[in-house]
C-alpha positions as CSV (number, residue, x, y, z in Angstrom):
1,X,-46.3,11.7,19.8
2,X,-43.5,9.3,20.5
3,X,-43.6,6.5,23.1
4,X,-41.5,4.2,24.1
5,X,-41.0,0.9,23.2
6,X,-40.3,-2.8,24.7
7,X,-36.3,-2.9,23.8
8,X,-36.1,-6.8,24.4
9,X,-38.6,-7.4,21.7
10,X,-37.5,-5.4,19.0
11,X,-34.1,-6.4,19.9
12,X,-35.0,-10.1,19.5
13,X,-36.6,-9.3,16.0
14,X,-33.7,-7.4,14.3
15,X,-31.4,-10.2,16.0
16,X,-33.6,-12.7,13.6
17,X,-33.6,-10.7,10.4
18,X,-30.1,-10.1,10.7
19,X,-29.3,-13.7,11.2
20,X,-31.6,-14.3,7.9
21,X,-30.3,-12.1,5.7
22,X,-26.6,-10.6,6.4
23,X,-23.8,-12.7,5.4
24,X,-21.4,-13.5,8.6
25,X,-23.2,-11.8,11.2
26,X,-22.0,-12.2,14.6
27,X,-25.0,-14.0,16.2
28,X,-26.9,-11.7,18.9
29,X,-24.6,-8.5,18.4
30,X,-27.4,-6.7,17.4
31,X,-27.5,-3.4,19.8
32,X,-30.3,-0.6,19.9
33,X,-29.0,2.9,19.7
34,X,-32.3,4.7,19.3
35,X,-35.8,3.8,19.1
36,X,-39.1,5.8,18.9
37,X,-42.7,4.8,18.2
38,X,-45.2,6.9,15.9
39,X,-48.3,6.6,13.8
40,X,-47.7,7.0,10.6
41,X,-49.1,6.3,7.3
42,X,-48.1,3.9,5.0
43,X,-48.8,3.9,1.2
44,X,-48.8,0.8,-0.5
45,X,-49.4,0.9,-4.9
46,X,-50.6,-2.2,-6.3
47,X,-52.4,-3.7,-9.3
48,X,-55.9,-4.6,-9.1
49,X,-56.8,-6.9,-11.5
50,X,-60.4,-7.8,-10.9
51,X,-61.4,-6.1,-14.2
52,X,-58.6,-7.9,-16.1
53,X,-60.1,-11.8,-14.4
54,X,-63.7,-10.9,-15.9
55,X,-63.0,-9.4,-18.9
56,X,-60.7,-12.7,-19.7
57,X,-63.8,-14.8,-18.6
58,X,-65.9,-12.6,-20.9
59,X,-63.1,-14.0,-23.9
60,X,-62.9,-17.2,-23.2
61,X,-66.3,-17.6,-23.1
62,X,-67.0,-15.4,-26.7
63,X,-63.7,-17.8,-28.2
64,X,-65.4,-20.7,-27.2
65,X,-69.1,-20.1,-28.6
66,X,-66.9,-18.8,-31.8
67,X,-65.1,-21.3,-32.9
68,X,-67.5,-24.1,-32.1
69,X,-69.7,-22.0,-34.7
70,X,-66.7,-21.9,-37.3
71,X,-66.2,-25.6,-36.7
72,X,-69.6,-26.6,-37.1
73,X,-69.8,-24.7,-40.3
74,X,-66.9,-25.6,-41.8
75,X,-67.3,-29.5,-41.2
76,X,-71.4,-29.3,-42.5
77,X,-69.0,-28.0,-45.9
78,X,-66.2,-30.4,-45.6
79,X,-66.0,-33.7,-48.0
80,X,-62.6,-34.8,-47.4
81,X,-59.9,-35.0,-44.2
82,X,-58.0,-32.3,-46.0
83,X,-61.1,-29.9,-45.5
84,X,-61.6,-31.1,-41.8
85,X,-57.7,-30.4,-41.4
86,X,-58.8,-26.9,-42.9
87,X,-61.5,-26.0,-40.4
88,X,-59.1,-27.2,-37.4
89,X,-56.5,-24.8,-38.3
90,X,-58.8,-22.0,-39.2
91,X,-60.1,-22.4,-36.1
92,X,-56.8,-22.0,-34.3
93,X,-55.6,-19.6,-36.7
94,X,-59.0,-17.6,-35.4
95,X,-58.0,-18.1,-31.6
96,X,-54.2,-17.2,-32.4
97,X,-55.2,-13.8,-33.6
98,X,-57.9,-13.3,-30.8
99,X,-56.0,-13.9,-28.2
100,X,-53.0,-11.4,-29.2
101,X,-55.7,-8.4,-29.6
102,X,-57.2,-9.3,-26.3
103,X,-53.1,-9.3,-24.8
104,X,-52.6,-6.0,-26.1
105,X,-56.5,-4.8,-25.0
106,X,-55.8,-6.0,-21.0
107,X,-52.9,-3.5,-20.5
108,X,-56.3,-0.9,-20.2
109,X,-58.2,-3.3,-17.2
110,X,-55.3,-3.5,-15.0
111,X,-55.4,-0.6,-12.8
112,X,-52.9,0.8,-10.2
113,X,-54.4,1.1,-6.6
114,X,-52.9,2.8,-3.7
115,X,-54.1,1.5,-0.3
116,X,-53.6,3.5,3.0
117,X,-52.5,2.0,6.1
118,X,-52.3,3.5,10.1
119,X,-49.6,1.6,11.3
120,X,-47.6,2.3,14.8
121,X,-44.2,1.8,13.6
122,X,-41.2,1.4,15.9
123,X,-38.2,3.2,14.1
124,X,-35.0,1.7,15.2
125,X,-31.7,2.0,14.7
126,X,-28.9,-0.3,15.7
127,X,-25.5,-1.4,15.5
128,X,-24.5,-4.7,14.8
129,X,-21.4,-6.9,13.6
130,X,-19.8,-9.3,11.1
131,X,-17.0,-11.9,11.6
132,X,-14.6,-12.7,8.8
133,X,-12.3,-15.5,9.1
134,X,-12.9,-16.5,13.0
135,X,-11.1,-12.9,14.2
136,X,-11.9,-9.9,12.7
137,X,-15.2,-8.3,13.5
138,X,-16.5,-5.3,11.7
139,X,-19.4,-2.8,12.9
140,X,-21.9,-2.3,11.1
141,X,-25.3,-0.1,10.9
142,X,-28.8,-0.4,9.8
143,X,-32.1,1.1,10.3
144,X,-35.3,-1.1,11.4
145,X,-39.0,-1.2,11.2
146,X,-41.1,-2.6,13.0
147,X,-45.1,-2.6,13.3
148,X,-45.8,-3.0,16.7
149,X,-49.5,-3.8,16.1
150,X,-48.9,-7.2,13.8
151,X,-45.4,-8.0,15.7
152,X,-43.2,-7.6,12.4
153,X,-40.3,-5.8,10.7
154,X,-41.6,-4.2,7.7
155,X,-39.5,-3.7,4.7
156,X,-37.2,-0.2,4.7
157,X,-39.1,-0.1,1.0
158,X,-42.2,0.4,2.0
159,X,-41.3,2.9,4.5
160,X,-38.8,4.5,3.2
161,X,-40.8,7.9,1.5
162,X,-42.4,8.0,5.4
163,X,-41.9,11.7,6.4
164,X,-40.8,10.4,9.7
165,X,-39.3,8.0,8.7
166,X,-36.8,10.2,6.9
167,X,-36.7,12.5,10.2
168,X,-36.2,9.6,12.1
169,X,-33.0,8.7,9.7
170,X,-31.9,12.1,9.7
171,X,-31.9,12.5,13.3
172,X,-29.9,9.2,13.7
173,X,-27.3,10.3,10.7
174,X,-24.5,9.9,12.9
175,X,-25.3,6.6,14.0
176,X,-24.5,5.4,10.5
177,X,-20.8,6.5,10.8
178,X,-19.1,3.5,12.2
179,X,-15.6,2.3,13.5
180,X,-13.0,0.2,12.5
181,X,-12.9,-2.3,15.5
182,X,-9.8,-1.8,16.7
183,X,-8.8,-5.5,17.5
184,X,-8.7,-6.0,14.4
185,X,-5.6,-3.7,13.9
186,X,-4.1,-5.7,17.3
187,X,-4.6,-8.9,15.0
188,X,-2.9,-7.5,11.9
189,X,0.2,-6.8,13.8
190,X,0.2,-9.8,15.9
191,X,0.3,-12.2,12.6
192,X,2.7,-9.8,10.4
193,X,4.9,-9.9,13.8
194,X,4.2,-13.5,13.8
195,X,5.5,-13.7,10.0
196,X,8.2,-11.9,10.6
197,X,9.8,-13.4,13.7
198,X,9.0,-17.2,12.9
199,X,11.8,-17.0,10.0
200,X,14.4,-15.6,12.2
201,X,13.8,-17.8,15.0
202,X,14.4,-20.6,12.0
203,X,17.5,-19.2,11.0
204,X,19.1,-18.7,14.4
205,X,18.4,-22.6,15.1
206,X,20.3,-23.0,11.8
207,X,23.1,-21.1,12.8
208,X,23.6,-22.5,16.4
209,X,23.2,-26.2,14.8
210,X,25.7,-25.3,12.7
């Protein structure tokens, strides 16, 4: 069931995020059009690689014992530097090799996990705006989530294959569809008016000097 939730808050939070992460946003313009709270589930894949950390302990620990053993051998045989030289890069030679049969081995002990998550998720959307230049402001839309139990927007990403979420979205499809402020138009025609009347207000002071 939906319930409502503390506007003020939310509002504060998208303020923040916007202020973070879009480019000439018009601080505090942030304005709620819709908000509703539900639990939902949230699915989140990862890799677990606790498998992957032993068996490379396992290794390290085999490559270790080995080539202390092919040292040892080798240098109870070796008369000269050259054969100690030998032994060194047979050794290493020995580790090389391992090591690229164990890279292509560890694909198999990493391991995708999904983890499931109740979270109550406030589903907002909201209008906000940009400013270019110091005059024109443009509107903008976005939807927000937030999860009201650790106090934080959530990624759309990880929400975004929520069933209603996408209800949520498709209910709100009209919010999307913003306006043109239309100041902005004002503006336009204030400056080309501007441009245009500044040279004949040059040229008449011309004339009557003249």
């Amino acid at each position: 069931m939906a319930t409502k939730i503390v506007t003020d808050e939310h509002q504060n939070s998208v303020n923040e995020k916007n202020k973070n992460e879009i480019h000439n946003y018009k601080n505090d313009s942030a304005k709620i059009l819709a908000q509703e709270t539900k639990t939902v589930l949230i699915k989140t894949t990862r890799e677990d690689k606790s498998l992957l950390e032993k068996k490379t302990k396992e290794f390290e620990g085999k490559m270790k014992m080995e080539q202390i053993a092919l040292i040892e051998e080798g240098l109870k045989k070796a008369t000269t530097l050259q054969d100690v030289e030998k032994v060194k890069s047979e050794a290493a030679n020995l580790l090389k090799k391992e090591k690229e049969l164990f890279k292509e081995e560890s694909k198999n002990y990493v391991k995708k996990v999904t983890d499931t998550e109740k979270v109550n998720l406030a589903m907002i959307s909201s209008s906000y705006k940009t400013i270019n230049d110091d005059f024109f402001t443009f509107n903008k839309h976005r939807f927000y989530y937030y999860d009201v139990d650790k106090n934080e927007l959530l990624s759309n990403d990880k929400v975004n294959t929520i069933e209603e979420v996408r209800a949520f979205e498709k209910k709100h499809k009209e919010d999307t569809i913003v306006k043109d402020n239309p100041i902005n138009t004002l503006i336009l025609f204030i400056l080309l008016g501007s441009l245009c009347i500044i040279p004949l207000i040059i040229s008449n002071r011309q004339k009557n000097k003249a």
